[in-house]
OpenMM code with the backbone's topology and positions (N, CA, C; nanometers):
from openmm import Vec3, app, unit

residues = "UNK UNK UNK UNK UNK UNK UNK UNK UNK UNK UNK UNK UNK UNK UNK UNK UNK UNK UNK UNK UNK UNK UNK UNK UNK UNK UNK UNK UNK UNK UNK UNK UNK UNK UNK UNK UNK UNK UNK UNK UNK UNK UNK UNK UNK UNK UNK UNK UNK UNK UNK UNK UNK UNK UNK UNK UNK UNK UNK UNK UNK UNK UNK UNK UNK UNK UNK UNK UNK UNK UNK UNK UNK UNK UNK UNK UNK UNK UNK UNK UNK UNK UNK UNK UNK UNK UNK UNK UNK UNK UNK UNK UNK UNK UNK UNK UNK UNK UNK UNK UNK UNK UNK UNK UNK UNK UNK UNK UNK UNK UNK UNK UNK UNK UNK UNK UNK UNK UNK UNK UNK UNK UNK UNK UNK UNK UNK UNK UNK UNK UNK UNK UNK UNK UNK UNK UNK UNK UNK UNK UNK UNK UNK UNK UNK UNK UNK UNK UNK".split()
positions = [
    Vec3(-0.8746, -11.0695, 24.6081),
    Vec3(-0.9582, -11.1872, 24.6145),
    Vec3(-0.9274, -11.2751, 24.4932),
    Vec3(-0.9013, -11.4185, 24.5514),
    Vec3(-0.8894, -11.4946, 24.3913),
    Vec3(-1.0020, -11.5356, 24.3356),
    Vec3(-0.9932, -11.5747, 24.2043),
    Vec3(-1.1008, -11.6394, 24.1033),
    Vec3(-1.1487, -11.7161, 24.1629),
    Vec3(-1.1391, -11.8557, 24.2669),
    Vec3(-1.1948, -11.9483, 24.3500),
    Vec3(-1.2691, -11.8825, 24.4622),
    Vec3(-1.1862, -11.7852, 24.4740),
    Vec3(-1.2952, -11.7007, 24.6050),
    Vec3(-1.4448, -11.6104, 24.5958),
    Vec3(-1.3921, -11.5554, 24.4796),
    Vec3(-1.4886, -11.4409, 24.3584),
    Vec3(-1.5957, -11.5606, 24.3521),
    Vec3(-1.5611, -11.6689, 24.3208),
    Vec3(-1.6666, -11.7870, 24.2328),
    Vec3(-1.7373, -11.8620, 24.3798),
    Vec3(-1.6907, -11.8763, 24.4860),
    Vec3(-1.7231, -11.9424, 24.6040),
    Vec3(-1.8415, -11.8285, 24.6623),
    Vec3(-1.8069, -11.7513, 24.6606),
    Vec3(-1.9047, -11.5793, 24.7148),
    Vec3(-2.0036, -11.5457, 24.6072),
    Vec3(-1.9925, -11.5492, 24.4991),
    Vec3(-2.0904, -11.5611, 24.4486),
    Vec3(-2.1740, -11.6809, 24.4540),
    Vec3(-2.1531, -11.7845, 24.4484),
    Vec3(-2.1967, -11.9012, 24.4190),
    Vec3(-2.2865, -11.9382, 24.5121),
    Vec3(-2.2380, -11.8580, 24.6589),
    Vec3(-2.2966, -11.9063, 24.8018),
    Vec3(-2.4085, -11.7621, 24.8147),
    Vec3(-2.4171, -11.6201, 24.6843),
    Vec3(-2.4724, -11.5297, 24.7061),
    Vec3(-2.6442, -11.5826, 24.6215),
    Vec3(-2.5943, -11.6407, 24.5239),
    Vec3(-2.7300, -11.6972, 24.4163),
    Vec3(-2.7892, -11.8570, 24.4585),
    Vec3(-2.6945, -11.8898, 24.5291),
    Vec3(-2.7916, -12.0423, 24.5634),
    Vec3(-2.8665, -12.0319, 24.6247),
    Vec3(-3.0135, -12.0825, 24.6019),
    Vec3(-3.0925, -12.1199, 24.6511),
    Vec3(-3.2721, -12.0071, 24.5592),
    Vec3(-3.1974, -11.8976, 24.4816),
    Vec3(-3.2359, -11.8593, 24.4178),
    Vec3(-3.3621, -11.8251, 24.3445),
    Vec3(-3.4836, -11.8301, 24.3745),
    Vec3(-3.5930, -11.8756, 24.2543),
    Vec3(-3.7051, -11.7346, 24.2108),
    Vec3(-3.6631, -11.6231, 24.2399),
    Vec3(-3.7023, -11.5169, 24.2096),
    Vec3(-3.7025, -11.5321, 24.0313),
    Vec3(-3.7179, -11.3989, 23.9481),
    Vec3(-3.7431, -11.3749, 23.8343),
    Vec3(-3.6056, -11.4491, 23.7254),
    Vec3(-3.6363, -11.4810, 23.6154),
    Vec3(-3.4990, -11.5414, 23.5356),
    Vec3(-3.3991, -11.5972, 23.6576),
    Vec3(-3.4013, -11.7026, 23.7222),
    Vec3(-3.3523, -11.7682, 23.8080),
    Vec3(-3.2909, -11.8691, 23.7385),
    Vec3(-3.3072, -11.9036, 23.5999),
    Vec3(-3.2092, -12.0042, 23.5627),
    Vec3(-3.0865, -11.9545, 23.5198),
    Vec3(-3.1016, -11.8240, 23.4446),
    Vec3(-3.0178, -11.7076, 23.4464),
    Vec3(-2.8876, -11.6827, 23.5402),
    Vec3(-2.9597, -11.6493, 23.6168),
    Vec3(-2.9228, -11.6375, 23.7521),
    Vec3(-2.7994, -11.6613, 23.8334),
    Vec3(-2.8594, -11.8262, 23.8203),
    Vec3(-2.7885, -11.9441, 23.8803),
    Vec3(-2.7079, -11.9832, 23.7968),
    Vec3(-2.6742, -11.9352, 23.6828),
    Vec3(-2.5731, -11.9696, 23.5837),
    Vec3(-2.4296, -11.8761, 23.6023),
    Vec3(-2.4249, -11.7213, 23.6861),
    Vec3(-2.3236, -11.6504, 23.6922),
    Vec3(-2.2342, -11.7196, 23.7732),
    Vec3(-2.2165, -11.7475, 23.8699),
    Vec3(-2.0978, -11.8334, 23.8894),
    Vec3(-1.9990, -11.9452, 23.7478),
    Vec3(-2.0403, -11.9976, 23.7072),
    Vec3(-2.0338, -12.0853, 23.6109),
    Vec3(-1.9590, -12.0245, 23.4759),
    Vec3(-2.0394, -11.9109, 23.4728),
    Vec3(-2.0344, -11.8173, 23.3785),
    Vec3(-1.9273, -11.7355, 23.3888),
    Vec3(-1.8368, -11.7068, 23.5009),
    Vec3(-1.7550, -11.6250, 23.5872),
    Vec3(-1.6399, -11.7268, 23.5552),
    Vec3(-1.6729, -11.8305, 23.6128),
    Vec3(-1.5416, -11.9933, 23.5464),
    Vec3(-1.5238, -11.9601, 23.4352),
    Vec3(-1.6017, -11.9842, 23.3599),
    Vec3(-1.5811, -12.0058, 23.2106),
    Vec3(-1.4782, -11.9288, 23.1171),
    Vec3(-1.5285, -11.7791, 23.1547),
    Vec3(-1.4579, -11.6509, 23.1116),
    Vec3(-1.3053, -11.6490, 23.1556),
    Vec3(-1.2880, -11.7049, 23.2941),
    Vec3(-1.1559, -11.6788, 23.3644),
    Vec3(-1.0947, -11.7677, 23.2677),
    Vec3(-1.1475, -11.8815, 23.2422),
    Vec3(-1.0126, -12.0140, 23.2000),
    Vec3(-0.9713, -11.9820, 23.0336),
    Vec3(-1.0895, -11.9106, 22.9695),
    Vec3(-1.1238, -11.8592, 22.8899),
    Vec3(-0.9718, -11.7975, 22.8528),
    Vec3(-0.9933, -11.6583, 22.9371),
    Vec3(-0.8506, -11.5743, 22.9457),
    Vec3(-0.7407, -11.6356, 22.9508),
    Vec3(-0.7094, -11.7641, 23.0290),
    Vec3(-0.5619, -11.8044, 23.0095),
    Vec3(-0.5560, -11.9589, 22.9092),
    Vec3(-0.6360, -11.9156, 22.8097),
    Vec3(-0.6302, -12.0776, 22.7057),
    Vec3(-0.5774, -12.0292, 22.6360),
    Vec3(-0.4233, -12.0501, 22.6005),
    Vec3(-0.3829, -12.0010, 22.4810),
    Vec3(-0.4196, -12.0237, 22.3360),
    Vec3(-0.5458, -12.1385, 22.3138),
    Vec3(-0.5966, -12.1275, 22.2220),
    Vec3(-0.6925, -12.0351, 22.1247),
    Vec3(-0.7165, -11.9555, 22.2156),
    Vec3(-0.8142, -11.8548, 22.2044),
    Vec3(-0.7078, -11.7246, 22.1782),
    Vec3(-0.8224, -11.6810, 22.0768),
    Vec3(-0.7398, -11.5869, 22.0017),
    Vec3(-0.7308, -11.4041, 22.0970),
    Vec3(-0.6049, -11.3443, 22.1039),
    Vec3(-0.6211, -11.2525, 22.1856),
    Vec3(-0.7542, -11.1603, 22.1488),
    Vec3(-0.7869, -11.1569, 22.0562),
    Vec3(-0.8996, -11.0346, 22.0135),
    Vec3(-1.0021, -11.1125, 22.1286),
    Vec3(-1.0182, -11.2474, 22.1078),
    Vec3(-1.1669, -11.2974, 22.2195),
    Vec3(-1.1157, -11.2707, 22.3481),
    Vec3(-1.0551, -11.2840, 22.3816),
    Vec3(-0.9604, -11.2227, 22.5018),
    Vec3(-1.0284, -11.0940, 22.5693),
    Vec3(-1.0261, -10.9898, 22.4732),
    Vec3(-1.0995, -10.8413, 22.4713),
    Vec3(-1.2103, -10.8701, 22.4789),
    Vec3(-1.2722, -10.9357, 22.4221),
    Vec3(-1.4438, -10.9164, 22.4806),
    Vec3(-1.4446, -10.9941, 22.6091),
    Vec3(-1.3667, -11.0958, 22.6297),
    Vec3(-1.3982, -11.1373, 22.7097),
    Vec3(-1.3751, -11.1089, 22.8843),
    Vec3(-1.2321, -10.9948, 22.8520),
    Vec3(-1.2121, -10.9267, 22.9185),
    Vec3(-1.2548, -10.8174, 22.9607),
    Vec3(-1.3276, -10.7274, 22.8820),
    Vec3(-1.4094, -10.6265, 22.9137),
    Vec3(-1.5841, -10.6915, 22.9505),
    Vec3(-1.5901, -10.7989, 22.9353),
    Vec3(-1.7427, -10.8656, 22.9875),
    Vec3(-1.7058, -10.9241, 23.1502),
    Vec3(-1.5907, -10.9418, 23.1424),
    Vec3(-1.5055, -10.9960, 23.2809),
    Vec3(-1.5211, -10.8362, 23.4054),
    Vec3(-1.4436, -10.7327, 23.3678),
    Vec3(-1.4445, -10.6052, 23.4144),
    Vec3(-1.5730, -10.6015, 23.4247),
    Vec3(-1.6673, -10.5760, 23.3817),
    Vec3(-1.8056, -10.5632, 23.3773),
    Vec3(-1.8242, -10.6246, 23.5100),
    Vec3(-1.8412, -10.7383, 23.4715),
    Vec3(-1.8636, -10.8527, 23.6178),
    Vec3(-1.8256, -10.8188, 23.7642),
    Vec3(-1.6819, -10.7360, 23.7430),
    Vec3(-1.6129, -10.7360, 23.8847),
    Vec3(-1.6240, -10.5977, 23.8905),
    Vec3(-1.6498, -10.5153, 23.8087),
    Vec3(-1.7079, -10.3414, 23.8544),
    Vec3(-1.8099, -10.3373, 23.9343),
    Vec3(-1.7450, -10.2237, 24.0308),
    Vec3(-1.8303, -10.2161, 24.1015),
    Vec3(-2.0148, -10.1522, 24.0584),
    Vec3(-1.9532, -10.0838, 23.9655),
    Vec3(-2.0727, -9.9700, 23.8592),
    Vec3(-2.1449, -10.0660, 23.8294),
    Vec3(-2.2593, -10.0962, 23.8265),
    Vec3(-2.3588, -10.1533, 23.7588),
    Vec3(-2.4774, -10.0849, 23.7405),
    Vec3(-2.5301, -10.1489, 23.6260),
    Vec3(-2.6869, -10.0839, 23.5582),
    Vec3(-2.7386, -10.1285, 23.6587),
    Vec3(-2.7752, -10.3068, 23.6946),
    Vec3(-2.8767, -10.3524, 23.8238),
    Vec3(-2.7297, -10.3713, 23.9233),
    Vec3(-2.7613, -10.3008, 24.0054),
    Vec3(-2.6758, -10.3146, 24.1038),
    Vec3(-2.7261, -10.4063, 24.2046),
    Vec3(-2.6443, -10.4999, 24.2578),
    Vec3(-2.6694, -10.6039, 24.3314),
    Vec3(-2.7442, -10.5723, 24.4468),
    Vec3(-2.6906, -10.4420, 24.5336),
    Vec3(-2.6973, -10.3580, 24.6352),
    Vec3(-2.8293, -10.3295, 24.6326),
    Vec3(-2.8892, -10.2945, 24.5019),
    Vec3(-3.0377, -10.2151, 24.4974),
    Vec3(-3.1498, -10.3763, 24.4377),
    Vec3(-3.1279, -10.4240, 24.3929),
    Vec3(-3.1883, -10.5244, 24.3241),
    Vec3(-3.1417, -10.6668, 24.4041),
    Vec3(-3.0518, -10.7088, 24.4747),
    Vec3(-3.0324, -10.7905, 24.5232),
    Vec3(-2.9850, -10.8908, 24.4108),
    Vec3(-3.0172, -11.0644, 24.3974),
    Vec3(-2.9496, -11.1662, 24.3624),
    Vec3(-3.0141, -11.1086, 24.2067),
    Vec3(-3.1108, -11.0390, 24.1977),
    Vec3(-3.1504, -11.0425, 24.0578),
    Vec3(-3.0898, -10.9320, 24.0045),
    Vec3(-2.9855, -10.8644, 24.0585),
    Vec3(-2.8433, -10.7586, 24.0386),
    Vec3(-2.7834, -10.8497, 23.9076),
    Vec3(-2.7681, -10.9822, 23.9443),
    Vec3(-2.6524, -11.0499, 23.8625),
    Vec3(-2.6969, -11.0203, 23.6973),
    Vec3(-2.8620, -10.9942, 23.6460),
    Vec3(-2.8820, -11.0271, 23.5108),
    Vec3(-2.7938, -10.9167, 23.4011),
    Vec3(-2.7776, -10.8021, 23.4443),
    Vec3(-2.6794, -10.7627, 23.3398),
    Vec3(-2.5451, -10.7813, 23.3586),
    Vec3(-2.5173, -10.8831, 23.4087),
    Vec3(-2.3455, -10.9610, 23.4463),
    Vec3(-2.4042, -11.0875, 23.3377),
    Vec3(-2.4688, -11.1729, 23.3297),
    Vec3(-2.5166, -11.2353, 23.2917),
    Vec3(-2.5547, -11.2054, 23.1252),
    Vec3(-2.6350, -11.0970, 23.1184),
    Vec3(-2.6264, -11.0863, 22.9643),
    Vec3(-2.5022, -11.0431, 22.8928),
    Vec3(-2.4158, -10.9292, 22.9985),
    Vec3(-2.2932, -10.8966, 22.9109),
    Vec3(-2.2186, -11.0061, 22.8774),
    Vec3(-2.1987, -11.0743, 22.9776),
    Vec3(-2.1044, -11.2450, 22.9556),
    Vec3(-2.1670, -11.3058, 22.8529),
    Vec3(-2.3154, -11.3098, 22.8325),
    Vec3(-2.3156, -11.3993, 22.7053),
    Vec3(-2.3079, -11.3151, 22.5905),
    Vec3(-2.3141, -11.1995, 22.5664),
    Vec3(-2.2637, -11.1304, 22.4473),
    Vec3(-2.1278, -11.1909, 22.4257),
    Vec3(-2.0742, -11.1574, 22.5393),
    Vec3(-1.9403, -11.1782, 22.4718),
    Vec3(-1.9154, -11.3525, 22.4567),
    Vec3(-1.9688, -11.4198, 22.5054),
    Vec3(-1.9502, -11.5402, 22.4877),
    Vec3(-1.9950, -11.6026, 22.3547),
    Vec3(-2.1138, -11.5430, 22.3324),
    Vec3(-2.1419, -11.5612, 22.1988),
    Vec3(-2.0745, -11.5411, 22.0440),
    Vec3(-1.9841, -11.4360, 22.0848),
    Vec3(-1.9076, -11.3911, 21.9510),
    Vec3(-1.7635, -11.5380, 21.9836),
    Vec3(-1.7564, -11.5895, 22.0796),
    Vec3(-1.6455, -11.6426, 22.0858),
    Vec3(-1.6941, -11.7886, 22.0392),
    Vec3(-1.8343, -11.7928, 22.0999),
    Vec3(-1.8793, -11.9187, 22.0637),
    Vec3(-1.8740, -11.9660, 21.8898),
    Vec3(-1.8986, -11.8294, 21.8575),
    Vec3(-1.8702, -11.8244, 21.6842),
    Vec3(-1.7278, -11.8369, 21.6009),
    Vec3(-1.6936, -11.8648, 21.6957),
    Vec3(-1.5204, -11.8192, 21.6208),
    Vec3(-1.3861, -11.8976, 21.6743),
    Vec3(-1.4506, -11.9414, 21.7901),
    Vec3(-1.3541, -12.0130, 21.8785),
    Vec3(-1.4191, -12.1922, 21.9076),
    Vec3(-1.2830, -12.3106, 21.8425),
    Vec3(-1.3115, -12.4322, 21.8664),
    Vec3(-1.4111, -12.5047, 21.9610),
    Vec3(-1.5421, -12.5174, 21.9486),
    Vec3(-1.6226, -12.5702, 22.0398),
    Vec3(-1.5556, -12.5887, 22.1630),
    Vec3(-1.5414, -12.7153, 22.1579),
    Vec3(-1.4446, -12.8471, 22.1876),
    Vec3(-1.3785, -12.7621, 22.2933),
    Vec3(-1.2650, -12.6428, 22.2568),
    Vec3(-1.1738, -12.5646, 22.3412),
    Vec3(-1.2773, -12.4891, 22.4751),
    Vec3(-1.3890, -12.4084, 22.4538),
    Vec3(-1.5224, -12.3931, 22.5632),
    Vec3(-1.5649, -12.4893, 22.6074),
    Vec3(-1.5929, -12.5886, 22.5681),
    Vec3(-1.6292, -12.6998, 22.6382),
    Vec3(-1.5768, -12.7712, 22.7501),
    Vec3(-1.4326, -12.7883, 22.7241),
    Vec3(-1.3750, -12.7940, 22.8187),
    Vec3(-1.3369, -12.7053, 22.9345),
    Vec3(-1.3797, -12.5547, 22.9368),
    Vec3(-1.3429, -12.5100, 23.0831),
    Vec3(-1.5368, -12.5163, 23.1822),
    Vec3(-1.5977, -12.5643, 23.0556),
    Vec3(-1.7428, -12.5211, 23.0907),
    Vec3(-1.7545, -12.6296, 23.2067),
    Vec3(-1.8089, -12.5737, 23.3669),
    Vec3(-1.8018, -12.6399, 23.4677),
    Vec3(-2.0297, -12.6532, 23.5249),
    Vec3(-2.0491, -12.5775, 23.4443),
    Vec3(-2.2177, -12.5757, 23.4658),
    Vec3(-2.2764, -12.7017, 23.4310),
    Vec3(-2.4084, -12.7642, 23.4689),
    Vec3(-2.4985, -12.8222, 23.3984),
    Vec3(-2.5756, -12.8133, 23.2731),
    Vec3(-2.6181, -12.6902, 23.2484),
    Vec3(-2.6929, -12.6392, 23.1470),
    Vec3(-2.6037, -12.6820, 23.0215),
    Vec3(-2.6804, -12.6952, 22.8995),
    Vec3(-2.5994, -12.6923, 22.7691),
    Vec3(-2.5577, -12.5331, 22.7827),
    Vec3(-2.4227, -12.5399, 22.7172),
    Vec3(-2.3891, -12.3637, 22.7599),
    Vec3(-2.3963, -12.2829, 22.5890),
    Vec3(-2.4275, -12.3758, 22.5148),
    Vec3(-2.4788, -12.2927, 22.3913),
    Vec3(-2.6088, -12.2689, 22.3889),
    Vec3(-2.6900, -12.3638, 22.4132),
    Vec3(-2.8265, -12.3120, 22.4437),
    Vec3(-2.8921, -12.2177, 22.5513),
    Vec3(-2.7532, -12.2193, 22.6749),
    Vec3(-2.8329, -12.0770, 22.7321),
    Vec3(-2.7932, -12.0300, 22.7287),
    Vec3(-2.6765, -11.9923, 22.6145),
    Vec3(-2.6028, -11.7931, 22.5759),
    Vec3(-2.6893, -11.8258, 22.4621),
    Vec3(-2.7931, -11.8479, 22.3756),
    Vec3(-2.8899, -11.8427, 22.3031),
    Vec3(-2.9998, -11.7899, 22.3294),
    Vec3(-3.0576, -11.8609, 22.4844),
    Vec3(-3.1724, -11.8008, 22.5158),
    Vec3(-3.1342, -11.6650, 22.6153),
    Vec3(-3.0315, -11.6361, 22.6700),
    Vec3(-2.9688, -11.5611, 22.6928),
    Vec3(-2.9802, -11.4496, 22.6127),
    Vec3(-2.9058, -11.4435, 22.4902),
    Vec3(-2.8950, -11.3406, 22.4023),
    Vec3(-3.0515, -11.3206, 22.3062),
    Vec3(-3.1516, -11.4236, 22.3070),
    Vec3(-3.2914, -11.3807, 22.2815),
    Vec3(-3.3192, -11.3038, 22.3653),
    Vec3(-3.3279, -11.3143, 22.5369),
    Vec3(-3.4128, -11.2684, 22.6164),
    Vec3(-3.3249, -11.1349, 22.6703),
    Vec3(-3.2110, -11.0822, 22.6658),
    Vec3(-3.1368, -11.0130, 22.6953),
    Vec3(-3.2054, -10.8778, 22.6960),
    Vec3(-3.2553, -10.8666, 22.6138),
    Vec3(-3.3714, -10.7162, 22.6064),
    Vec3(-3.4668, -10.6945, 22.7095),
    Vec3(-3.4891, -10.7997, 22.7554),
    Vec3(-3.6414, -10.8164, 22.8408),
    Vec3(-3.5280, -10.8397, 23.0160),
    Vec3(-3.4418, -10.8812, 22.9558),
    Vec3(-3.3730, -10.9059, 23.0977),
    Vec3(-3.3213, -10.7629, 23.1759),
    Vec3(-3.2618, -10.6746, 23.1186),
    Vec3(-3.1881, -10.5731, 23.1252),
    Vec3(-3.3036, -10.4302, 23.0405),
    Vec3(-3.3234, -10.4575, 22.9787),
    Vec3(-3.3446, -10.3250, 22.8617),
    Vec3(-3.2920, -10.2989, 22.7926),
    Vec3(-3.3516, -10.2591, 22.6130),
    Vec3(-3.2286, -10.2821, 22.5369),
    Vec3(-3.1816, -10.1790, 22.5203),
    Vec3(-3.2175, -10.0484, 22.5699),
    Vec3(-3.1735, -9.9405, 22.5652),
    Vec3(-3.0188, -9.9163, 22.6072),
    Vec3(-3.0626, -9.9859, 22.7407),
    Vec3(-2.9678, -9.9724, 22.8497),
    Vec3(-2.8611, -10.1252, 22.8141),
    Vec3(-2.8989, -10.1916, 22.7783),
    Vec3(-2.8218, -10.3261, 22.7328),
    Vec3(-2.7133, -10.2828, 22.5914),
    Vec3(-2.7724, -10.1844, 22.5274),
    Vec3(-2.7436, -10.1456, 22.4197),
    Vec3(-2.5816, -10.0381, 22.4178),
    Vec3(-2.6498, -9.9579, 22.5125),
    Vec3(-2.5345, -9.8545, 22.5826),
    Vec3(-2.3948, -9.9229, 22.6832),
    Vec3(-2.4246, -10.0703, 22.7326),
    Vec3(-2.3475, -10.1613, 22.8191),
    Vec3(-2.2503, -10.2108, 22.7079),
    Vec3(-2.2705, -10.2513, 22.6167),
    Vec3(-2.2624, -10.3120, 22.4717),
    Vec3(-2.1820, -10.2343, 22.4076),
    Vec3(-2.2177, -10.1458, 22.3881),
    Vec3(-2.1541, -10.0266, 22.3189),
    Vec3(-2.0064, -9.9726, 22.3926),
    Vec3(-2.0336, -9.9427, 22.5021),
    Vec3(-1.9005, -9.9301, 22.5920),
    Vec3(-1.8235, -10.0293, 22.5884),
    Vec3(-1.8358, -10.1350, 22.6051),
    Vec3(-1.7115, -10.2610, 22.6118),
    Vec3(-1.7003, -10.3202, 22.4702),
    Vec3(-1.7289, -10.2708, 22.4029),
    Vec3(-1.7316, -10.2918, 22.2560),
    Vec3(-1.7586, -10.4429, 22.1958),
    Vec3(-1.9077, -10.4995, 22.2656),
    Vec3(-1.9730, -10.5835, 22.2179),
    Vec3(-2.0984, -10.6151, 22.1623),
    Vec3(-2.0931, -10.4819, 22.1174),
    Vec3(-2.2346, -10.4953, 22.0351),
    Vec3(-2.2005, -10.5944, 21.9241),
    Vec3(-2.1441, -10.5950, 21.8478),
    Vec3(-2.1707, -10.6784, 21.7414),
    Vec3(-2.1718, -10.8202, 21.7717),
    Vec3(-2.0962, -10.8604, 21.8834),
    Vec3(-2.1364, -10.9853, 21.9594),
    Vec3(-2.2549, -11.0436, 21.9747),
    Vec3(-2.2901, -10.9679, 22.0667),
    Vec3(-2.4576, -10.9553, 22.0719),
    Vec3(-2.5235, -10.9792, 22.0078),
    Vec3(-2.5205, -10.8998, 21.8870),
    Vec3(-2.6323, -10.9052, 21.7412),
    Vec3(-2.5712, -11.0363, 21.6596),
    Vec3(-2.4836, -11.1507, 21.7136),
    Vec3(-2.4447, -11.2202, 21.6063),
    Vec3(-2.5351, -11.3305, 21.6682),
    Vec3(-2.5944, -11.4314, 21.6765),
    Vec3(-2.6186, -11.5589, 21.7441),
    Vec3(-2.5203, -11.7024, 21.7242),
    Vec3(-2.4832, -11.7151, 21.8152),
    Vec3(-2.4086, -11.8275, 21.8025),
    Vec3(-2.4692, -11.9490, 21.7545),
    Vec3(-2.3748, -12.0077, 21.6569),
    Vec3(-2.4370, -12.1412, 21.6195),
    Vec3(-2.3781, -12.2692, 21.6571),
    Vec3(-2.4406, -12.3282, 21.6188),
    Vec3(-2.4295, -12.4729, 21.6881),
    Vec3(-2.3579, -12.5744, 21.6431),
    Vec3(-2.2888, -12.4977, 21.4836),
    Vec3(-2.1665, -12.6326, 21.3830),
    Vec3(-2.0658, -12.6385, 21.4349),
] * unit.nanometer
topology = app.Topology()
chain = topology.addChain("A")
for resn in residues:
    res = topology.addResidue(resn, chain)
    for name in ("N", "CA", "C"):
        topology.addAtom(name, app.Element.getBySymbol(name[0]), res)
């Protein structure tokens, strides 16, 4: 399946959406863009690459903590928090300007891998958010908050 197809199937799985963290939600498609173009910008340094690639795997494993299957559209929130972990460490380290440009969403996309990575505990569990984190080796992502210079 390609990246346009992955992003079309999801996109057509969360629209219409308005159950629990629904702005959330409605951001994984977007969020799924972002990461892909992410991977082939050669501006970006290979190490962001790795988080962003193991937050990517995450996404397209079938294994999940909320599994889509059992939880339905509100499956997507720990796809959703792992992506902004890792988005966040990149957001810190990597040229605005360079994210900005693959970013295809509405939302400001620093302000919701912000409220993202506030609410990430309450979204998932941090137990279990913690142990997700730990395996793809983005905890320290996580615990950093991205800023806004």
């Amino acid at each position: 399946m390609s990246a346009q197809d992955f992003y079309k199937q999801l996109r057509d799985k969360v629209a219409g959406y308005t159950g629990p963290y629904a702005e959330y939600v409605l951001l994984a498609p977007d969020l799924f863009v972002l990461v892909s173009k992410l991977m082939l910008d050669k501006r970006v340094d290979s190490r962001h690459k790795l988080y962003l690639g193991a937050a990517l795997a995450y996404v397209l494993s079938p294994i999940d903590l909320l599994s889509e299957r059992t939880f339905g559209v509100a499956g997507y929130l720990d796809d959703v928090a792992v992506v902004a972990a890792a988005l966040n460490m990149v957001l810190n380290d990597v040229d605005k300007q360079v994210v900005a440009e693959h970013w295809t969403g509405k939302a400001d996309l620093l302000e919701q891998v912000q409220k993202i990575a506030a609410q990430a505990d309450q979204l998932v569990g941090k137990a279990r958010l913690d142990a997700i984190l730990d395996q793809l080796g983005l905890r320290k992502a996580a615990s950093r908050p991205a800023t806004s210079a």
